[in-house]
C-alpha positions in Angstrom: 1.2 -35.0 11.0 0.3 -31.6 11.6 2.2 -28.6 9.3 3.8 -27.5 12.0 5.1 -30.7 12.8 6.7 -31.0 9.4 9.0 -27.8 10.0 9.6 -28.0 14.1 12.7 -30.7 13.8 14.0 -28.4 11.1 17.9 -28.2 12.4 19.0 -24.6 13.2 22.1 -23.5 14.1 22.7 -20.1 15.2 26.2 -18.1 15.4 25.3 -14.2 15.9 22.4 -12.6 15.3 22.3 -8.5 13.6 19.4 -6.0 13.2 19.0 -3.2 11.6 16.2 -0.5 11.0 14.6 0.5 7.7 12.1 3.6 7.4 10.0 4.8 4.3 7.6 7.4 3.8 3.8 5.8 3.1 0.7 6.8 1.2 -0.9 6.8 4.4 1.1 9.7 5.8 3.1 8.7 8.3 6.7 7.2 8.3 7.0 3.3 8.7 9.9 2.1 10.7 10.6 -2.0 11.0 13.6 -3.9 12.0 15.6 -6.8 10.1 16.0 -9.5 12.3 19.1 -11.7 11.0 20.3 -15.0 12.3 23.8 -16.1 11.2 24.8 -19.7 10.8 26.9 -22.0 8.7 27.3 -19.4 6.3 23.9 -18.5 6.2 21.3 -16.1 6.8 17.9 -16.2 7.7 15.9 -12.5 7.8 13.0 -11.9 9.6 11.1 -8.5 9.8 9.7 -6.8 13.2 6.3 -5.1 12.3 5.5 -2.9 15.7 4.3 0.8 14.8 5.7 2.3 17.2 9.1 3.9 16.0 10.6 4.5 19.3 10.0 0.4 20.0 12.6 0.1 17.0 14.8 2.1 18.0 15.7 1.4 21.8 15.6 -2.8 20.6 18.3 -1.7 17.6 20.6 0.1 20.3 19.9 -3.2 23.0 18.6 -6.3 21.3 17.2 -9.2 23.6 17.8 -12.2 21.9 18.3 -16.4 22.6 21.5 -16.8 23.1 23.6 -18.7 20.4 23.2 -22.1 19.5 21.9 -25.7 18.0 18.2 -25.5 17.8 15.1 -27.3 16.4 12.7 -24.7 15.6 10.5 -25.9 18.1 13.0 -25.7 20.8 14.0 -21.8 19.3 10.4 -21.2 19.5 10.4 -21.9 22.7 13.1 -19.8 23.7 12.2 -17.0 22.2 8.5 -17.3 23.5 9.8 -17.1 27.0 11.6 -13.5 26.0 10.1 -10.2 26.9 10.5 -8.8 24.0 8.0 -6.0 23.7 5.9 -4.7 26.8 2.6 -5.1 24.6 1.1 -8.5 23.9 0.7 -7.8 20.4 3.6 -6.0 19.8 5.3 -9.2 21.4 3.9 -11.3 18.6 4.7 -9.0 16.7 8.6 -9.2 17.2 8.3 -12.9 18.1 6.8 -13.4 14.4 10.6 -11.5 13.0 12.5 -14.0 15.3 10.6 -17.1 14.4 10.1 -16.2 10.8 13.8 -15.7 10.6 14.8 -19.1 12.4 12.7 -20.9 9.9 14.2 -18.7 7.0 17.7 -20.1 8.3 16.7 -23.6 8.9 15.1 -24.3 5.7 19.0 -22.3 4.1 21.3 -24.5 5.7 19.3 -27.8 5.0 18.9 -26.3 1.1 15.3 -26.3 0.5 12.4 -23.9 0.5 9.2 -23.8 2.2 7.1 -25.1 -0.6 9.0 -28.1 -1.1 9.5 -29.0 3.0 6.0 -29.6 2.8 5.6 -31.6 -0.6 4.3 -28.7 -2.1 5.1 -26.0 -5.0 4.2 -22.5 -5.1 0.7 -20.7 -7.0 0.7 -17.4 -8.0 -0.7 -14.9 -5.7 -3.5 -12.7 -6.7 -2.8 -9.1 -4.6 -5.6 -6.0 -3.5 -4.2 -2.9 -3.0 -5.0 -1.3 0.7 -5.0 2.5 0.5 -6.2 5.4 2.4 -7.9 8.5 0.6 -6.3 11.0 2.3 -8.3 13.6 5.0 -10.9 14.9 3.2 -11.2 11.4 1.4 -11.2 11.9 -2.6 -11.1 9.5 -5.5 -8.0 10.8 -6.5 -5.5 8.0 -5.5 -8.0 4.9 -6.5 -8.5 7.0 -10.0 -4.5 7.6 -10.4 -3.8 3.9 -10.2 -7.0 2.7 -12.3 -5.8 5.1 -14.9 -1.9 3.1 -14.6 -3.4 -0.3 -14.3 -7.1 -0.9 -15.0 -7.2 -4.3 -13.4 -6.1 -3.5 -9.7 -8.2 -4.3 -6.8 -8.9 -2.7 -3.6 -9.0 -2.7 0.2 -10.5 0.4 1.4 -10.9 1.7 4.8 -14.3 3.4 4.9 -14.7 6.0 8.0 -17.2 8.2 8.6 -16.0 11.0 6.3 -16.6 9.2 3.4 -19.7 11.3 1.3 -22.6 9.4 -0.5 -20.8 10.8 -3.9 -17.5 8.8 -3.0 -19.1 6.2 -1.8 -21.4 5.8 -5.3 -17.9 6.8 -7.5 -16.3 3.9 -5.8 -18.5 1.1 -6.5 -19.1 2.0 -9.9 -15.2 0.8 -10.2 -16.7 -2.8 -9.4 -12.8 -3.5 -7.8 -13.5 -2.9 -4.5 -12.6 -6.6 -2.7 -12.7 -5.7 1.0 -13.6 -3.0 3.0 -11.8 -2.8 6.6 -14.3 -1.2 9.2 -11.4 -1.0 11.6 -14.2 -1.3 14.2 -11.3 -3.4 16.7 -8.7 -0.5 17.0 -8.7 1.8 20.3 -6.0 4.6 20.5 -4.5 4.5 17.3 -4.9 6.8 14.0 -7.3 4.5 12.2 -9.9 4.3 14.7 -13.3 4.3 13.4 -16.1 4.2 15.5 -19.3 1.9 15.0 -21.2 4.4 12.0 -24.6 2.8 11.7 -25.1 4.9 8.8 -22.0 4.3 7.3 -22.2 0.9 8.2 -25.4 0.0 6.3 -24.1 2.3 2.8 -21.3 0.1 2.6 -23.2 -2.8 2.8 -25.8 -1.8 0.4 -23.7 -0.2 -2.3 -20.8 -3.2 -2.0 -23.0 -6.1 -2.1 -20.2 -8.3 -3.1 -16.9 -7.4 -1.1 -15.6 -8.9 2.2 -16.2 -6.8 5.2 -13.7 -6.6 7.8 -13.6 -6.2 11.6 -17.1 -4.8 11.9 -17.8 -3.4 15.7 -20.4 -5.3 17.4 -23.0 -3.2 19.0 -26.8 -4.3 19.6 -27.4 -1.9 16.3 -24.4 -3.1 14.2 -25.0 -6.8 15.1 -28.7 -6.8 14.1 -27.7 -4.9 11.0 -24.7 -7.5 10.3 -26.8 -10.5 10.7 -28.6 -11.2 7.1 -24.3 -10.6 5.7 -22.9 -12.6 7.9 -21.3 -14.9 4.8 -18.8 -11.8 4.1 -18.0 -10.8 7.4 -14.2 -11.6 7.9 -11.9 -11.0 11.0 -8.1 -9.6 11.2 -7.4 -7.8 14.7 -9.0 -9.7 16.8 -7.5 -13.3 15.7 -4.4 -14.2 16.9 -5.0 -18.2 17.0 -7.8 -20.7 17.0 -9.6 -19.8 20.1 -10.3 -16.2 19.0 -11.9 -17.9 15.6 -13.8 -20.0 18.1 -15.2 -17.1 20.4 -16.8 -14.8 17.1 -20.2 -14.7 17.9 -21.0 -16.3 14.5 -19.2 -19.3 12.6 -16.8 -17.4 9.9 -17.1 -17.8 6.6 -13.8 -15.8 5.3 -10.8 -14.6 7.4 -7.9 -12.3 7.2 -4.1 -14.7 7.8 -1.7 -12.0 8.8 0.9 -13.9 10.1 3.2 -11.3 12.1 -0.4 -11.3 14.8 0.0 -15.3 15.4 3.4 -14.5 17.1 4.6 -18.2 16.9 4.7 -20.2 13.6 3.0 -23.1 15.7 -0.3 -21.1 16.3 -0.5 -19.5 12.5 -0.2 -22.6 10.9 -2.5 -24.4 13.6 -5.1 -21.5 12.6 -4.7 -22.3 9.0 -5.2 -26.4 9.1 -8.4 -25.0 11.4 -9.9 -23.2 8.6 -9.1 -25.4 6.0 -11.0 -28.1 7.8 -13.6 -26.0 8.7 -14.3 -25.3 5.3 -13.2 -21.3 6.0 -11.9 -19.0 3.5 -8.3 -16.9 3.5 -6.9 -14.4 2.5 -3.5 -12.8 3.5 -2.6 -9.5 4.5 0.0 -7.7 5.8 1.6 -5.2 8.0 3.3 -2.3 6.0 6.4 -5.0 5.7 9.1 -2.9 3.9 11.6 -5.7 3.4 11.7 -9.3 3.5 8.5 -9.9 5.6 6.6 -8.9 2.5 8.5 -12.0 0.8 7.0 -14.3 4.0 3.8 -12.8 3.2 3.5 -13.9 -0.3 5.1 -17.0 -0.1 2.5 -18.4 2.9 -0.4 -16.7 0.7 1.2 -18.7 -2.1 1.0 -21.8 -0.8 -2.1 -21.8 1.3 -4.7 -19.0 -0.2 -3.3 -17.5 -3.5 -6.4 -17.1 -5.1 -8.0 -14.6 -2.3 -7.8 -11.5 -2.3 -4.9 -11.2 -1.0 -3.8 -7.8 0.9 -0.1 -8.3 -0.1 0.7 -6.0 -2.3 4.4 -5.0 -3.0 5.4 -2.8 -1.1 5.9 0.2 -4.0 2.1 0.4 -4.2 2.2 2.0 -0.1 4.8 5.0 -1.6 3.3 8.6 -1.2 4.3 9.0 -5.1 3.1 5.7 -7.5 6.4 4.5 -9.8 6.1 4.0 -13.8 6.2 0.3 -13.3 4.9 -2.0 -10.6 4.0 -5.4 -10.6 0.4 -6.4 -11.3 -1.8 -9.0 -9.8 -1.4 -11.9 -9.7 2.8 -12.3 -8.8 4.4 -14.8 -10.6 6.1 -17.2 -8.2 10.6 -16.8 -7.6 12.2 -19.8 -10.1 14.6 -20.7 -7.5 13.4 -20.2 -3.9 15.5 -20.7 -1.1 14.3 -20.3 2.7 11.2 -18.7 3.6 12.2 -15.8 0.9 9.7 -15.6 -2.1 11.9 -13.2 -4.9 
């Protein structure tokens, strides 16, 4: 019996559904807008959160939601229904509102039959160790990675390296020897975090990181040859949204990124994460600037399926333009009493 089909006959029944936006200021400079999905049932409420960047998306579906339609439900046959919605006029912004929707029917469905998603499946939940992902601001300085070093000595990184970043910062950060993951974002077009194939930058990183995972690499003739002897640390995020995207990378992979909101359906994310763990492929989880309860679904699949990579989950504080006096330090101890798909 596959995962899945240990959570698709989960019972759901459905009575209204609200949403509702939340926004927040990000250390990354812009403002991140996501909606709260929430299904009402039998005195019960499953959340789910809608990760598309663009703010206007959030706002027209707020004012005109398309939803199912109210109901008894397996969450295979709500998966179903909601797959056949246009929600969202981009593919991926599709899964990524399908993700809310689904991750919220499973949140409900686990509620009203009283248990947890650990313990549907036989299992309990691991703490999660947690990177931190942060820009360095335009010109790029040490100054945030320094800031929280100085707060808490042990954190880790994931670091976006573009083409701005000087042989001095680039030397300054690996002496910190917590660098995890570097992101080449070398699989965005259009967006703010573009960054072209660098060869140059390319072949620093991978000579002065020798140990961290590197992410999303652009394939060119030059990249590719330079890729090939590092092929072991090479992990994928944006281009994976199910098993037959793991099957057409050029190479066998060794380590992936598991961002769940990019799967869409709950079907094809755990599908993709039986795949690796048969194929003898490493996880890790990451995450979409969640500022609610999607960071909760984010932890608690990392708990139970890869909590000892390096996870790109952190709480949500650690994204605020302005670091608090206290914030939770890797790894996160797992909730006492767990209910749904929620993870506090």
């Amino acid at each position: 019996m596959t995962l899945y089909d240990q959570l698709a006959q989960l019972p759901i029944t459905i009575e209204r559904y609200d949403v509702s936006l939340t926004e927040r200021a990000t250390s990354s400079g812009f403002t991140r807008t996501t909606t709260t999905i929430e299904l009402h049932g039998e005195n019960a409420v499953g959340y789910g959160e809608d990760v598309i960047y663009d703010n206007e998306r959030h706002y027209s579906f707020v004012d005109q939601p398309t939803t199912p339609p109210p109901g008894s439900y397996t969450h295979r046959t709500f998966s179903k229904a909601v797959g056949a919605l246009a929600l969202a006029p981009d593919p991926t912004e599709q899964a990524y509102r399908r993700w809310g929707f689904e991750s919220a029917a499973l949140d409900l469905a686990l509620k009203q039959d009283g248990t947890n998603f650990a313990a549907v499946l036989g299992e309990e939940y691991d703490p999660v160790r947690f990177v931190v992902s942060t820009r360095l601001g335009d010109p790029p300085t040490f100054e945030r990675i320094e800031t929280l070093l100085e707060r808490y000595p042990s954190t880790e990184f994931k670091l976006d390296p573009t083409s701005e970043w000087t042989p001095t910062l680039i030397d300054r950060l690996a002496e910190t020897g917590r660098v995890r993951i570097l992101d080449l974002k070398g699989h965005y077009e259009g967006t703010e975090v573009d960054q072209p194939p660098d060869l140059e930058l390319y072949e620093r990183v991978l000579e002065r990181f020798p140990e961290a995972i590197v992410e999303d690499p652009a394939l060119t003739d030059a990249t590719e040859e330079l890729l090939a002897p590092n092929t072991e640390r090479i992990s994928w995020d944006a281009p994976i949204h199910g098993v037959t995207d793991i099957e057409a990378l050029p190479f066998e992979p060794a380590v992936l990124n598991i961002k769940p909101s990019r799967f869409g359906s709950l079907e094809s994310l755990l599908e993709t994460i039986e795949h690796c763990q048969s194929n003898g492929i490493e996880m890790y989880g990451g995450g979409q600037f969640e500022l609610g309860v999607g960071r909760e679904h984010v932890h608690a699949l990392a708990s139970m399926f890869y909590p000892h990579g390096a996870n790109d989950v952190a709480p949500t504080a650690y994204n605020d333009p302005e670091l608090t006096a206290e914030l939770p330090t890797s790894p996160l101890s797992p909730p006492r009493q767990p209910t749904g798909l929620g993870w506090s």
